[in-house]
C-alpha positions, 0 to 999 in steps of 0.5 A: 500500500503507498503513501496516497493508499494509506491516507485515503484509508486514513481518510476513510476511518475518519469519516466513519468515525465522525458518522459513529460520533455522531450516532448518525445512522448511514440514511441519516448522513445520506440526507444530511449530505445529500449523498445516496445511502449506497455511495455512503456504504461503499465508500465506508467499506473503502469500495470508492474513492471519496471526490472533492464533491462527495467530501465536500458534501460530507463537510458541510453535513459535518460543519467541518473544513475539508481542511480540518478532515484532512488535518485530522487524517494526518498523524502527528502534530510538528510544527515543520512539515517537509514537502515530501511529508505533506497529505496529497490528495487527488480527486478521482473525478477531475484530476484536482489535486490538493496538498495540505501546506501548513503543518498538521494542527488541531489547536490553531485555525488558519491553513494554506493549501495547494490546488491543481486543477487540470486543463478542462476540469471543473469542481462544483461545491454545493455549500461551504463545509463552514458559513462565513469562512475567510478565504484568499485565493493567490494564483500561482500558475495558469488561469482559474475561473473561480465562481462565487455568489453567480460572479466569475472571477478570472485569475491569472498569474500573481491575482489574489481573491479575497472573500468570506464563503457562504454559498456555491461555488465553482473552480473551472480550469479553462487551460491550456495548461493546469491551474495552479494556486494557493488557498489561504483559509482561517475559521470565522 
C-alpha cells in the first residue's frame, strides 16, 4: 500500500468515525449530505474513492473544513512539515489535486493549501463545509475561473481573491495548461 493508499484509508476511518460520533445512522448522513445511502456504504467499506464533491458534501453535513478532515487524517502534530511529508490528495473525478501546506494542527485555525486543477476540469461545491469562512485565493500558475455568489472571477498569474464563503461555488480550469494556486483559509 503507498503513501496516497494509506491516507485515503486514513481518510476513510475518519469519516466513519465522525458518522459513529455522531450516532448518525448511514440514511441519516445520506440526507444530511445529500449523498445516496449506497455511495455512503461503499465508500465506508473503502469500495470508492471519496471526490472533492462527495467530501465536500460530507463537510458541510459535518460543519467541518475539508481542511480540518484532512488535518485530522494526518498523524502527528510538528510544527515543520517537509514537502515530501505533506497529505496529497487527488480527486478521482477531475484530476484536482490538493496538498495540505501548513503543518498538521488541531489547536490553531488558519491553513494554506495547494490546488491543481487540470486543463478542462471543473469542481462544483454545493455549500461551504463552514458559513462565513475567510478565504484568499493567490494564483500561482495558469488561469482559474473561480465562481462565487453567480460572479466569475478570472485569475491569472500573481491575482489574489479575497472573500468570506457562504454559498456555491465553482473552480473551472479553462487551460491550456493546469491551474495552479494557493488557498489561504482561517475559521470565522
Amino acid at each position: 500500500m503507498g503513501n496516497h493508499e494509506h491516507f485515503e484509508a486514513r481518510l476513510v476511518a475518519r469519516l466513519a468515525a465522525l458518522r459513529m460520533e455522531r450516532g448518525w445512522p448511514l440514511a441519516e448522513l445520506a440526507q444530511r449530505a445529500g449523498i445516496s445511502r449506497a455511495t455512503l456504504s461503499r465508500l465506508e467499506r473503502g469500495e470508492t474513492s471519496p471526490t472533492a464533491a462527495l467530501l465536500g458534501k460530507l463537510c458541510a453535513a459535518y460543519g467541518l473544513p475539508m481542511s480540518r478532515l484532512i488535518a485530522a487524517v494526518e498523524e502527528g502534530g510538528a510544527q515543520l512539515v517537509r514537502a515530501a511529508d505533506q497529505a496529497t490528495w487527488t480527486d478521482p473525478a477531475s484530476g484536482f489535486t490538493r496538498r495540505m501546506v501548513s503543518p498538521p494542527s488541531q489547536g490553531l485555525r488558519a491553513e494554506l493549501i495547494e490546488g491543481r486543477l487540470p486543463a478542462g476540469a471543473l469542481i462544483d461545491y454545493e455549500q461551504p463545509p463552514q458559513a462565513g469562512l475567510e478565504q484568499h485565493i493567490w494564483m500561482l500558475d495558469g488561469l482559474l475561473d473561480y465562481t462565487l455568489d453567480g460572479v466569475t472571477y478570472r485569475l491569472q498569474p500573481g491575482d489574489c481573491l479575497r472573500f468570506r464563503l457562504h454559498g456555491a461555488t465553482r473552480f473551472s480550469c479553462p487551460g491550456p495548461g493546469e491551474a495552479y494556486y494557493l488557498i489561504a483559509i482561517c475559521e470565522p
